[in-house]
C-alpha positions in Angstrom: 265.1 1.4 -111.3 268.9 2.7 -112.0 268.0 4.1 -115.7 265.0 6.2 -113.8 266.9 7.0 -110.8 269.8 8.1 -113.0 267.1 10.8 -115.5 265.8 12.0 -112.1 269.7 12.9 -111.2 270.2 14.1 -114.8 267.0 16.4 -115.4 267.5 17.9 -111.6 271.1 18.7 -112.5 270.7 20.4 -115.8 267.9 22.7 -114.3 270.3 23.7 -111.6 272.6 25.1 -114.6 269.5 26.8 -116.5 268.4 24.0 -118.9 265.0 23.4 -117.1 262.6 23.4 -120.3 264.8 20.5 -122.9 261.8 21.6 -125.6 263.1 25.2 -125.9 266.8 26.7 -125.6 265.5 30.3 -125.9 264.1 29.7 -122.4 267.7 28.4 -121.0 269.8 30.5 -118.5 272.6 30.3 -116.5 275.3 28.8 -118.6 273.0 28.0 -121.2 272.2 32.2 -121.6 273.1 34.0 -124.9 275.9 35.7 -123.4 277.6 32.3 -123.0 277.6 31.1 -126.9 281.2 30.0 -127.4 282.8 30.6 -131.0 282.7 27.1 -131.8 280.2 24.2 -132.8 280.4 20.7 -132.8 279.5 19.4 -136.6 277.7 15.8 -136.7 277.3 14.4 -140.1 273.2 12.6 -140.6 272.3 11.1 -143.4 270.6 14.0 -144.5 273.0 16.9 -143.7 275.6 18.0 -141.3 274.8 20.0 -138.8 276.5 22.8 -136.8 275.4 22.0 -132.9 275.7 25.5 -130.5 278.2 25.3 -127.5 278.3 27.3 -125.0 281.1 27.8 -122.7 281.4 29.1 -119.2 283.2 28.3 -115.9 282.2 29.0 -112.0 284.5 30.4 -109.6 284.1 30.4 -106.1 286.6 30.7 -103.4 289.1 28.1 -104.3 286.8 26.3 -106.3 287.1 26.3 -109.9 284.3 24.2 -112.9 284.8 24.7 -116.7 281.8 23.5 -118.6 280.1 23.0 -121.7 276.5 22.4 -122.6 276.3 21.5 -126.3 272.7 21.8 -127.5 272.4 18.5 -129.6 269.0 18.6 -130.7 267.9 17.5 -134.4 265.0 15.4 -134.7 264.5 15.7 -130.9 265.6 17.2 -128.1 268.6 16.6 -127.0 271.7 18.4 -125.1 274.6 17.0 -123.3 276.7 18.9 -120.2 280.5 18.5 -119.8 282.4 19.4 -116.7 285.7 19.3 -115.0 286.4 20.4 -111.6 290.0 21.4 -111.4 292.0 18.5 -112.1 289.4 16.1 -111.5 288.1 13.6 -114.0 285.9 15.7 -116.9 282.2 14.3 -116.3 279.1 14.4 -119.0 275.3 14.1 -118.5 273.5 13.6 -121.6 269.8 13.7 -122.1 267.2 13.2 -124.6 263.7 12.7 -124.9 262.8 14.5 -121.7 264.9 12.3 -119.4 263.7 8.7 -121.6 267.3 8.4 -122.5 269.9 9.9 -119.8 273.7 8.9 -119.2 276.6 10.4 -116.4 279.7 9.4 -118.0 283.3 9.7 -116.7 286.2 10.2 -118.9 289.3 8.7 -118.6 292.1 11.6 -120.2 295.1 8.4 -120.2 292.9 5.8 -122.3 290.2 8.6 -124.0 287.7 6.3 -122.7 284.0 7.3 -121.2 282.6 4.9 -118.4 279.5 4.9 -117.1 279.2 6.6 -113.7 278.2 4.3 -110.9 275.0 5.0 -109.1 277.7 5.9 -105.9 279.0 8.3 -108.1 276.0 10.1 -110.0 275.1 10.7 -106.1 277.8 12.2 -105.8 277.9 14.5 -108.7 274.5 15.5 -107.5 275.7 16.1 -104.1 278.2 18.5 -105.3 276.2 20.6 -107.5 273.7 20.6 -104.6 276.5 22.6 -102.6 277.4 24.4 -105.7 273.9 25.9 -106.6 273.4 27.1 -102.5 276.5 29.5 -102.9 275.0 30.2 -106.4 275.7 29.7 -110.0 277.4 32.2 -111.8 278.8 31.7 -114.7 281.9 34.0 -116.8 282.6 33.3 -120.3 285.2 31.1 -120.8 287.8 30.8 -123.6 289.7 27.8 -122.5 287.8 24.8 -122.8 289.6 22.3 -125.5 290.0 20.0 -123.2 286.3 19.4 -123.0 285.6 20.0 -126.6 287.9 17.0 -127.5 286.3 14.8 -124.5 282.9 16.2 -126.1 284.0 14.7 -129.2 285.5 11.9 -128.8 282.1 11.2 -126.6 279.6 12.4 -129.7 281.7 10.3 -131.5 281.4 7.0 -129.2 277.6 7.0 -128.8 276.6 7.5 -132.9 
């Protein structure tokens, strides 16, 4: 019940920030639009080749309220993208999914001990919660140039699940 419960969260969260079709990023928005294509790409070694994934980078401002985010298209033999947030100086979050929702994660990162932990189902309804309040003032993302703190979470990540 928890691994469905937890896809439902994912899939509903990524179409809030534009990724609503997993089978084709030429149809993503929002922070997964052109205009959002940061300068660097995360390289994953297969056995076949390495590969350059796409990043794009943006952050939301609203009032007070600021998110930095990337969405990293991680697709190779299947589709595949993963979404990393912070919220000010709270904890940098992922959601991952693959497969249409089959395989889905929210992860929490840990910046003392460079450890990811699963999010609790609590706090997944939490995250969802938020962006729920987020998308109804609406979701517009800037560019954003300062993001190496969730490139090296994105990594270290990338890194934990091959």
């Amino acid at each position: 019940m928890n691994k469905r419960l937890t896809a439902e969260i994912v899939l509903h969260i990524l179409g809030r920030i534009g990724v609503s079709n997993l089978d084709d990023p030429n149809t993503w928005n929002g922070l997964g639009s052109a205009e959002l294509i940061a300068q660097r790409s995360i390289k994953i070694k297969y056995p076949e080749k390495e590969v350059n994934h796409a990043i794009n980078a943006g952050k939301l401002t609203i009032n007070n309220f600021e998110m930095k985010a990337l969405l990293i298209d991680l697709s190779y033999t299947g589709n595949e993208v993963m979404f990393v947030f912070r919220s000010g100086d709270k904890p940098i979050h992922a959601i991952g999914c693959a497969d249409d929702g089959l395989i889905s994660f929210i992860k929490i990162y840990n910046d003392k001990s460079n450890i990811w932990k699963d999010a609790t189902i609590q706090m997944q309804a939490l995250v969802l919660s938020g962006f729920e309040q987020i998308s109804s003032l609406g979701l517009l993302w800037d560019h954003c140039d300062n993001y190496d703190d969730l490139y090296k979470a994105s990594v270290n990540l990338i890194s934990s699940l091959e």
